[in-house]
N, C-alpha and C positions, 0 to 999 in steps of 0.2 A: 478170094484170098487177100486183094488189095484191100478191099471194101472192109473185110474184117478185122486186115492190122489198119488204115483208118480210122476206123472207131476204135479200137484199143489205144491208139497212140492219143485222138481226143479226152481221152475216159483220163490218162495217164495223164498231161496236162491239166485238166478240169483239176483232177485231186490236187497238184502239184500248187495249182493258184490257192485253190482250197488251204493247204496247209498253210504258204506264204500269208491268206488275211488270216489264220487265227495266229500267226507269230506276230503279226504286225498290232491287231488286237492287243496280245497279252504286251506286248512292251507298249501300246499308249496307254492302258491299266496300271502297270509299275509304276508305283510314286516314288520320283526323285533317283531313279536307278543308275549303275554308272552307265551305259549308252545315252544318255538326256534323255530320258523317255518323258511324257508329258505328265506334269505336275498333276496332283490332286487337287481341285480347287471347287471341291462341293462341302461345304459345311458337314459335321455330325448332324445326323436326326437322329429323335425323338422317337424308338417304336414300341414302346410301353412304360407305363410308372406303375407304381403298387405302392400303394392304393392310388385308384386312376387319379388323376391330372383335375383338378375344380371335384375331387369326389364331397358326399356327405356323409352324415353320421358314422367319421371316422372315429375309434379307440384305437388306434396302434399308436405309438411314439417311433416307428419304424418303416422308415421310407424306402422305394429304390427309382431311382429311372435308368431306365434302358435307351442302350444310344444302337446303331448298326454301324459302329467302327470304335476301336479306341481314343478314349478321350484320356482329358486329363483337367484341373482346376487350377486355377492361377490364386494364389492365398485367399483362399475358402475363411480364414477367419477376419481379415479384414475386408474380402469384397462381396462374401456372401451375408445376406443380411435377413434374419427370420424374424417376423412380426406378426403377433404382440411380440416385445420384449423377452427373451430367455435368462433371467436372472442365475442358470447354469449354461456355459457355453456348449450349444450341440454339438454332437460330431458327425462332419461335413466329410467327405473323401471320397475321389476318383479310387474305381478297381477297376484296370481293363474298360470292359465297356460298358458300364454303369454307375451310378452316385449313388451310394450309401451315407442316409440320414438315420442319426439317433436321436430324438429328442429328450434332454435329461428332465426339464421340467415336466411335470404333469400335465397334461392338455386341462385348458379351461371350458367350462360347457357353452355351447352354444357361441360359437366364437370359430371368426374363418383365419387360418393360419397362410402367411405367405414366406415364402421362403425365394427370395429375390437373387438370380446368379448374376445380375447385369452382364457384362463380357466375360465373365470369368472361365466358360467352356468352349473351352477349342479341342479341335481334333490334334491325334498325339505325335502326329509327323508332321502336317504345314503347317499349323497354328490356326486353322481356318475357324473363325468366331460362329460358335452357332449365333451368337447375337442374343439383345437385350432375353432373357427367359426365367418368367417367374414361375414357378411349381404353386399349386393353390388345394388346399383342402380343407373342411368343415367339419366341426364336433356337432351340427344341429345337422337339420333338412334342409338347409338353402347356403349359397356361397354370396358373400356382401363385395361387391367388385368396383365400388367407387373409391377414384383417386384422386389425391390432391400434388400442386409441384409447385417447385419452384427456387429460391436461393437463399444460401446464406451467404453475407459478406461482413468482413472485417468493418466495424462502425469506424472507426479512424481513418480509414485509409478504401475502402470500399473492395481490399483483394480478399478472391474467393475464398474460404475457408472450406479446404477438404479434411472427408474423417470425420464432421461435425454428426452430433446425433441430432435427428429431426423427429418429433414427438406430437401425438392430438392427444387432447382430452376433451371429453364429453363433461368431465367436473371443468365448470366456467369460472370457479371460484381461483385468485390469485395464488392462495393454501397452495393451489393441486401438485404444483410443480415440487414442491419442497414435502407434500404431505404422502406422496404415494407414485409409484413409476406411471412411467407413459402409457397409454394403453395402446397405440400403433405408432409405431416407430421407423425412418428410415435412418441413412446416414448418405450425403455429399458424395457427388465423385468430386474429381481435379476441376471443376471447372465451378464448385460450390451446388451444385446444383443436384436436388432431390424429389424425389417421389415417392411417396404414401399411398401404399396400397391397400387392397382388401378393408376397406370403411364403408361400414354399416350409415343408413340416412341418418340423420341428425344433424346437432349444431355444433360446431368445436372451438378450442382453441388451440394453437400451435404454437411449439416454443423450441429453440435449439439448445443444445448444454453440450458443453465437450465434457464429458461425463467420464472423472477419473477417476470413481472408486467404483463404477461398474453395474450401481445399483438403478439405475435410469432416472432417476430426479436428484433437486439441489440437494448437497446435503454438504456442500464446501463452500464458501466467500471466493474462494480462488479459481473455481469453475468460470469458464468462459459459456454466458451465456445471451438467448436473444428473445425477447417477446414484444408478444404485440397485443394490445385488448378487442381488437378485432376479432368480431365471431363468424368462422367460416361455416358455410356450409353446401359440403359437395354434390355436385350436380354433374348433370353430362348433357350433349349435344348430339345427333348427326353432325358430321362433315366429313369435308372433301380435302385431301391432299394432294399433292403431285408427289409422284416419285419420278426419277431417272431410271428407266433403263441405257445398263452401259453395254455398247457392242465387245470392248474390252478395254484396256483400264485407259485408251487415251477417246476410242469415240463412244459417240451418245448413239443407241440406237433408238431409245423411243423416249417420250413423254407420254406418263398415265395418268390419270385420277383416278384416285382411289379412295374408296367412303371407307370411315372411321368412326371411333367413337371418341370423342372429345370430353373428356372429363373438364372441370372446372371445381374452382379457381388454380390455375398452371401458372400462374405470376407472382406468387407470394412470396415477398421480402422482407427477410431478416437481416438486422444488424446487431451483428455478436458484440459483446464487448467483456472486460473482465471488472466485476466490481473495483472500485479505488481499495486500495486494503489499508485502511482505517481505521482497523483496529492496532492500537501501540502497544508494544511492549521493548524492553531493552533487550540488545541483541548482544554488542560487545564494546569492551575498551580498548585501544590499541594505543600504543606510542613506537611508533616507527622511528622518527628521529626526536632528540634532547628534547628540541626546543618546544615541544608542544603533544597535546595526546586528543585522541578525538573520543567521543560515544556515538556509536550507531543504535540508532530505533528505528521499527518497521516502520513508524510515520513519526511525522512531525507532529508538534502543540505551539500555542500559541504563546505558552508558559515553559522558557527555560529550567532546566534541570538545579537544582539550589545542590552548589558543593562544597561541603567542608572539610576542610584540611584537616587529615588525622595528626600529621607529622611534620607539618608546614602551616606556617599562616598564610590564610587563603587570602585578607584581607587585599585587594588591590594586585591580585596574582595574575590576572590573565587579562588579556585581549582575545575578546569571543566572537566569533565567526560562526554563521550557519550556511548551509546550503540551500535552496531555493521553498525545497519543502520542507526545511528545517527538521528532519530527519538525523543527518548527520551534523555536528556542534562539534567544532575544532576550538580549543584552548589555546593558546599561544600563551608562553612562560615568560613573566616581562623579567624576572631575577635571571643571572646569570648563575647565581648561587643555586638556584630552586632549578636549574635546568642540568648543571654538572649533580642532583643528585638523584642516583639509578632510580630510587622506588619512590612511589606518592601513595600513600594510602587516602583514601577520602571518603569521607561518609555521602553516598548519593539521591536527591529526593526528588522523584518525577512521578506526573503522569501515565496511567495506563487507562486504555479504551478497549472491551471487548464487544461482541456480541454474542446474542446463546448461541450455543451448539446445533446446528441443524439437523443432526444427524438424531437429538434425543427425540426420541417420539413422545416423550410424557410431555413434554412443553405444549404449553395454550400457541395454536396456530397462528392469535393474532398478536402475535410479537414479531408481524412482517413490519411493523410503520414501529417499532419498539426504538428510542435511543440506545448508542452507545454508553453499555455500562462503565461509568467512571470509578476508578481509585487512585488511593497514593501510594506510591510503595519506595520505602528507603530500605537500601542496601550497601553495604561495606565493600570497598574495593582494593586491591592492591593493583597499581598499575605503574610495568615493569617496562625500563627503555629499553629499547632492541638494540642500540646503539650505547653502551655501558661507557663513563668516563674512562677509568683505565683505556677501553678500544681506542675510545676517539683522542685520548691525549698520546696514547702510542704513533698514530697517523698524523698529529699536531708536528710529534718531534720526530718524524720522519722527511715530515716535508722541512722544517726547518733546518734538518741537517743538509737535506741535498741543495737545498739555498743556501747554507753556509758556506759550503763547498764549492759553490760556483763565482761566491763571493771572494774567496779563499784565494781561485786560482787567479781571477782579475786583478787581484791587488800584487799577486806575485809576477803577473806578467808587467804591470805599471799603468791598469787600464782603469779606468772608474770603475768603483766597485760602491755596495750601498753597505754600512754599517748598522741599519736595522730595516729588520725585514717589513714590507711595508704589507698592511693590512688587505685582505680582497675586498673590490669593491663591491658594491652592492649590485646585483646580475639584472639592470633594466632590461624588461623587453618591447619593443617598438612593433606594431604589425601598422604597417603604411602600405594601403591598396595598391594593386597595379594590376591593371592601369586604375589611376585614382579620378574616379566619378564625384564630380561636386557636391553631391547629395552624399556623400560617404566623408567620416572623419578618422581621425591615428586612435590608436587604442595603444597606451600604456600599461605595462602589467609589473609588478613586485615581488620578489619572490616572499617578503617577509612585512611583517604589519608595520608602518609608517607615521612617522608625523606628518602634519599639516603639510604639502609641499609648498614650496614657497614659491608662485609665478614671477616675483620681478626675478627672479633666473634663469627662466625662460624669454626667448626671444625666436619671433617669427616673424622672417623676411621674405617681402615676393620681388621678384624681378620685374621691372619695368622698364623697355629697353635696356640700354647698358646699364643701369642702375636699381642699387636695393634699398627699400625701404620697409620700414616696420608694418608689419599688418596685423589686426587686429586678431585676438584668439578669445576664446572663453576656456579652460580647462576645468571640470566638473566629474563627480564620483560616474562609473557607466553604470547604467540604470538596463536591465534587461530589456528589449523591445517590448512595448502592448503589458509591462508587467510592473511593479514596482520594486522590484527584487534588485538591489545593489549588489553588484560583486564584489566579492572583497579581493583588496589591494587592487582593484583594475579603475582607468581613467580616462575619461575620455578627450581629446586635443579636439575643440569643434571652432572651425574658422570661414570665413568668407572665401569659400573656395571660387577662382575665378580661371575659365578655362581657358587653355592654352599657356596658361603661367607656372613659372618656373620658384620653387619656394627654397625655404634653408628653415630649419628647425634646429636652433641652437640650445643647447641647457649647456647652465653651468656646471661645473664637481660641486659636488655638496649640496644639491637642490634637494637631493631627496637622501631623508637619513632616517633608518629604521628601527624598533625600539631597542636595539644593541647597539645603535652609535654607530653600525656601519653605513657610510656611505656611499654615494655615486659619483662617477668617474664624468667627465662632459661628455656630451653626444653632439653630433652635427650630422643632422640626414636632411639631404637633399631630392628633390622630386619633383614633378610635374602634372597638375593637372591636366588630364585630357581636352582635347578639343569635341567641342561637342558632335563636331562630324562623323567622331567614332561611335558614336549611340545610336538607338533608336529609342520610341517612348511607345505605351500601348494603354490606351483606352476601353474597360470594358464597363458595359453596361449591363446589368443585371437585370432582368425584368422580372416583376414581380416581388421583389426583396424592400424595397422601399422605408425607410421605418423599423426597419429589422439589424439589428446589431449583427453584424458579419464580419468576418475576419478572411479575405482574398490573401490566395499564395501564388505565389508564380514559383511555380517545379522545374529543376532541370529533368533531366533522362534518365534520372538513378530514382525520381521522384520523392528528392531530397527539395527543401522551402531555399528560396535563394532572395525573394523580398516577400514581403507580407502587408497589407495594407488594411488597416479597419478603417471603415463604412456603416453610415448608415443609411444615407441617402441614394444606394443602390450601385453604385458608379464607384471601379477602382482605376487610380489612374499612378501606373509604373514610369519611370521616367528614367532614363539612362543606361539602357539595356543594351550590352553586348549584343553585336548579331551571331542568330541561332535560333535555336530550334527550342522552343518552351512547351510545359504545360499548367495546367490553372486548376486548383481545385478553392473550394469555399466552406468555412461552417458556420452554423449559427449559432454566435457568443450570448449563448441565453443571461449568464452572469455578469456580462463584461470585463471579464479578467485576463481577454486575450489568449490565451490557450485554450485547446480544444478540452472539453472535459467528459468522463467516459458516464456511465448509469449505475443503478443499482436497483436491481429487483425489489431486494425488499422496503425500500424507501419508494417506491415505485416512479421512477427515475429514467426515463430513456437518456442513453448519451446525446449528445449536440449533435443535430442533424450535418452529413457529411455531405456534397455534392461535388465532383468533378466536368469539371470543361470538357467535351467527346473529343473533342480533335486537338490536331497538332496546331501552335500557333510558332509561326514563323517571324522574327523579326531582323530589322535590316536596320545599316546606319542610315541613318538621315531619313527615318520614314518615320512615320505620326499613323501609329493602326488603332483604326477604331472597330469594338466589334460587338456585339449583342449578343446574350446568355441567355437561355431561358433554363434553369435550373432543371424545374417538373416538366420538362418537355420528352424525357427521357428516364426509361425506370432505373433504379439503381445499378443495375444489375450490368446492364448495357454502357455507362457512363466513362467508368474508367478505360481511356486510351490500353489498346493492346502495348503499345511500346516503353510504356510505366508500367507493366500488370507484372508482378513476379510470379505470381502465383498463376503458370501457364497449362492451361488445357493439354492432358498429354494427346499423342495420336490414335485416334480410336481405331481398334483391331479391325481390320478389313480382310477381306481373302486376297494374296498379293496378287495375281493373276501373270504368273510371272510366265504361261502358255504364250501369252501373244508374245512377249520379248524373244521366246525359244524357235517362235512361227519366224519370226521375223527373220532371224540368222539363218535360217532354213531355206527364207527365202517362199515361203508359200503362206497363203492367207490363213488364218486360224480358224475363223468360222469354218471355211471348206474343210481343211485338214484337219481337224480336232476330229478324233475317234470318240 
């Protein structure tokens, strides 16, 4: 009777543990439950498509894959990509646990279709990334599975361009781009960077287009685009990888190799740029205040607009201003007469530039190397002040009565008072460096267009010991850096700057009067040049550049130009540099015009080639850095410093493995207690 409640009491414990592991089971099963039960951290699989997965001689335009959990897509229309090109957009969607594809367009014969999910599927509770997963099937007997990869980058500035479309063609000819869509197509993640799949052997060409009317080649001037005349063609290799295996997400448990297939060429670089838009035409007229009205055009000519006065004699009527690319042409009103009245009608005769239509397809293809078609076109204007006399004479004798008024009460208190109100002076503005580097001079600005200024009214003094003496200046129109663009009303003060001295910038009233006879008030600014022990200077050497028209920039950390140096003998040397932290980029001034200048497809035009310095360059006072560059030492792609890149790689989906963190609090190892 013992012996038999014995076993019954074992049998009754046995079940008892029994039940306890499958409760312990079912809660390390539940994902994310309220007792912490342990996280899900296995990716969705893959346990059937229809039609299979790499299948052939499909006809359906209707797809599914099959997962063994609920998934879900992360914007199917910008991160899922089907190639050849769909000139209807399919329909992409999570249901539960399968993706449903429609294909709108008709499938093409004999042609492998890819439908690219990169990260976009994850499971519908932890986010767990099934990882990079293309779907692939054929309208012939065999599936074409060679790849190409690589970058696209901003040509100005070398930051990644994501979203960019990336296109081959088997048509070698320049046409192809403008004359018919891509035939395999990717598009950039965050990081610029692409892959092209499902290519048939052959030879190609590649080119990228931010493609905004959806058709997949040029068919706009305004398209950002990037080519190369280089003829690819794709190949593959055996190789060998490493991967990491992680024990959990802080150790390593093992190092593997693992054999691959290596497609090639996986380095190819593009640099986008957007054609100059070149083509002119008139945009609008504006008169914001009296004294003057502007005309905007999409571009500049090198021939002013001819304007005649419908209702006004034009004859000797303006001082004319243009802007750098002579785009925009401001007027200035030299009559006071001609400025108090509201309306100007004028007859106007300018230049226009177009080019054809890319979009007609009847046009002859070889109108890629075609000029800018010229005409003239005169048009009748009414141009209306926003600022109306009545307005601006009501605010005249607004202010004049509150100056009356205050004139009024002084003379009744018995204090000095002014009996005519005295005119506003002319609004100089002074920008004087600080701290002020010897290589840097004053910049004078106006607010209104000037006569001749007159320098004996000027007087600049430097301190030498207790005493002041005259020192020498030059004052000349400021000429843009590397360019010959004057600006208008601005001046430049350039003097014998000598360091550690103390100066006086005197002007007289009246030095400067403007074509209204207002004048300027005196100024006295005083300052000090820096000692040179607050600088540093840096030395680069460029190797390989020699002979080559180059334009060196020293960047700060916004990767804004803070000096700029042109070169041809290879070697840029910066001198007076705050201590800090810099970076360097370079282009080459094909034209020598000093500014970077962008391409144009159809003039077959690459922009100025762009290079950046990899690393940070640190400079100190009182150090002398020399350094050495090798431009092509480094692919584009790699060049630009992370700490200038705006354009930042987001965080690729990972499984969080947030198990070990939960093990930890637990207090037991994960590997062991993981169910």
């Amino acid at each position: 009777m013992k012996i038999h409640n014995s076993v019954h009491s074992e049998m009754w414990r046995g079940l008892l543990a029994s039940t306890v592991l499958l409760i312990l089971f079912a809660s390390c099963a539940r994902m994310g439950n309220p007792d912490g039960g342990w996280y899900d951290e296995e990716p969705p699989r893959i346990i059937g498509c229809q039609p299979a997965d790499k299948a052939t001689n499909v006809k359906t335009q209707r797809m599914a894959i099959y997962f063994n959990e609920y998934i879900k897509i992360d914007n199917p229309t910008e991160n899922v990509v089907v190639s050849p090109p769909q000139m209807e957009m399919p329909e992409i969607k999570g249901a539960g646990k399968k993706i449903l594809i429609q294909l709108l367009d008709s499938l093409k014969e004999n042609t492998t279709y890819t439908i690219d999910f990169s990260n976009a599927i994850t499971d519908n509770n932890e986010d767990n990334p099934l990882g990079n997963f293309t779907y692939s099937f054929s309208t012939s007997d065999h599936i074409d599975t060679l790849e190409v990869a690589g970058y696209v980058l901003n040509a100005e500035n070398l930051e990644p361009i994501k979203g960019i479309q990336v296109g081959l063609y088997a048509n070698l000819a320049d046409s192809a781009l403008y004359s018919e869509p891509m035939l395999r197509n990717s598009r950039t993640d965050d990081r610029g960077h692409f892959v092209v799949k499902g290519i048939a052997p052959g030879s190609y060409r590649v080119f990228a287009l931010q493609d905004m009317d959806g058709n997949y080649k040029l068919s706009q001037r305004g398209e950002q685009v990037a080519f190369d005349h280089e003829i690819i063609v794709p190949s593959f290799k055996p190789d060998i990888r490493q991967d990491t295996i992680w024990r959990d997400s802080l150790r390593i448990d093992s190092l593997i190799r693992v054999p691959y297939t290596h497609y090639l060429p996986d380095d190819i670089v593009l640099r986008a740029f957007t054609p100059l838009q070149n083509e002119r035409s008139f945009l609008k007229a504006e008169r914001k205040e009296a004294n003057r009205f502007q005309l905007f055009y999409t571009f500049g000519d090198s021939i002013l607009p001819q304007i005649r006065g419908l209702n006004f004699d034009d004859s000797n009527a303006f001082v004319v201003e243009t802007s750098e690319r002579r785009d925009t042409i401001t007027y200035w009103l030299r009559d006071t007469t001609l400025v108090n009245q509201d309306t100007l009608d004028v007859e106007l005769t300018y230049n226009t530039y177009n080019y054809p239509d890319l979009s007609d397809d009847s046009l002859d293809v070889s109108f890629a190397s075609a000029a800018l078609q010229h005409s003239v076109v005169t048009d009748t204007l009414t141009i209306l002040s926003k600022q109306p006399y009545e307005k601006r004479k009501k605010q005249l004798d607004k202010e004049y009565n509150e100056w009356k008024k205050k004139q009024d009460k002084l003379k009744k208190k018995g204090e000095p008072y002014d009996s005519v109100m005295p005119l506003k002076p002319l609004d100089v503005q002074m920008k004087i460096p600080s701290p002020f580097a010897p290589d840097q001079n004053i910049i004078i600005t106006v607010p209104t267009p000037i006569e001749e200024p007159d320098t004996a009214m000027f007087h600049l003094y430097a301190k030498h010991d207790t005493l002041w003496y005259e020192a020498p200046f030059v004052l000349r129109p400021y000429t843009m850096p590397h360019t010959d663009y004057v600006v208008p009303r601005t001046y430049e003060l350039v003097g014998e700057w000598r360091p550690e001295t103390e100066y006086s910038l005197e002007i007289d009233s009246m030095a400067f009067r403007d074509i209204y006879g207002t004048v300027s008030d005196p100024i006295k600014k005083g300052f000090k040049v820096a000692s040179n022990d607050e600088f540093g200077s840096l030395f680069m050497t460029i190797d390989g550049m020699s002979g080559t028209n180059i334009v060196v920039q020293l960047l700060n950390g916004s990767d804004n130009v803070i000096k700029e140096v042109a070169t041809t003998n290879g070697t840029a040397e910066f001198f007076y540099l705050k201590a800090g932290k810099y970076y360097m980029r370079l282009f080459e001034d094909r034209n020598s015009n000093g500014r970077w200048d962008t391409g144009d497809y159809l003039l077959d035009e690459q922009p100025e080639t762009v290079c950046y310095y990899p690393d940070e360059i640190e400079c100190k006072e009182k150090w002398d850095l020399s350094l050495t560059w090798n431009p092509q030492r480094q692919p584009a792609f790699r060049q630009k410093p992370d700490a200038i890149t705006q354009q930042k790689g987001e965080k690729e989906k990972t499984i969080k493995r947030r198990n070990f963190e939960r093990a930890k609090k637990l207090g037991i190892d994960y590997v062991r207690g993981k169910m």
